[in-house]
C-alpha positions as CSV (number, residue, x, y, z in Angstrom):
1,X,127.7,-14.4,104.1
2,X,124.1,-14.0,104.1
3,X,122.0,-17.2,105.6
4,X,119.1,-19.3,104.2
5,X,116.6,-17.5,106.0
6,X,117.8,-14.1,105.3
7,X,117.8,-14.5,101.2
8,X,114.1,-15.6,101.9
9,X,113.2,-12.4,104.0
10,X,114.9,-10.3,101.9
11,X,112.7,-12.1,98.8
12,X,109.7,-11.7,100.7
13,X,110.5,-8.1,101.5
14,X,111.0,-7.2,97.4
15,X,107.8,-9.1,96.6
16,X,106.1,-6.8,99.4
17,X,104.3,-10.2,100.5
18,X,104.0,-9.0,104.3
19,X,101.4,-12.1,104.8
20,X,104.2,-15.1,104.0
21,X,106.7,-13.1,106.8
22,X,103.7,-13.0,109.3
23,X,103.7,-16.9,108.3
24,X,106.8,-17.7,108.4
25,X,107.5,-15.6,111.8
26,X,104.7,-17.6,113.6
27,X,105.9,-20.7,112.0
28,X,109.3,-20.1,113.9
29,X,107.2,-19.0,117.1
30,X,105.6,-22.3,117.4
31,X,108.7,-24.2,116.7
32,X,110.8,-22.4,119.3
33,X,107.4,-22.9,121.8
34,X,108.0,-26.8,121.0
35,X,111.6,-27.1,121.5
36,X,111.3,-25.0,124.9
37,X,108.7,-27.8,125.7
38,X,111.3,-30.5,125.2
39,X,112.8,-32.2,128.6
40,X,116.0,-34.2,128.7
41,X,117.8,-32.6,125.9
42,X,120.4,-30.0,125.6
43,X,118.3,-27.6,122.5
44,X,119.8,-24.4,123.3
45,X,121.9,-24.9,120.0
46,X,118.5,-25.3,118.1
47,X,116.7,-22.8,119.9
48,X,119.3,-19.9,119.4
49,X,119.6,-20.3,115.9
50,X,115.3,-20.3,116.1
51,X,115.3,-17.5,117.8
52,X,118.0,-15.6,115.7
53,X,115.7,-16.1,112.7
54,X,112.7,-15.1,113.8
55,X,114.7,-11.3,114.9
56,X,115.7,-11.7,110.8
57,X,112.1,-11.7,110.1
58,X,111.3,-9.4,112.5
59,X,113.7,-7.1,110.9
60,X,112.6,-7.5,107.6
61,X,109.0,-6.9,108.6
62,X,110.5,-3.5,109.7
63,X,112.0,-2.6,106.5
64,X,108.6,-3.5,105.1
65,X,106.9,-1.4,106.7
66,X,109.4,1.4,106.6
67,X,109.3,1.2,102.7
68,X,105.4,1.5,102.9
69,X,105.7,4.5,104.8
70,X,108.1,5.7,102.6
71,X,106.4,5.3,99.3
């Protein structure tokens, strides 16, 4: 089962829009900067599934750029 932010990379990667990854990547990046900054509370939960997505839209930056190179 694919997740929610998977079917958006993957759409992102068909539509070649490289720019709205970048986005959403740094988007994730300041989020999981914020949650690190958090005191009291138990965010590793949060955080993991953070830092999971970004490495899906890392990924799918890769196969962007592999099917740029290819074509």
């Amino acid at each position: 089962m694919t997740t929610a932010i998977e079917q958006i990379v993957d759409t992102y990667v068909q539509l070649r829009n490289r720019q709205k990854l970048e986005d959403l990547r740094m988007h994730r990046q300041r989020l999981a900067i914020h949650l690190e900054a958090r005191m009291g509370y138990d965010l590793s939960l949060p955080l993991r599934q953070v830092e999971d997505e970004i490495a899906a839209i890392e990924a799918g930056l890769k196969r962007l750029a592999e099917d740029t190179q290819a074509a």
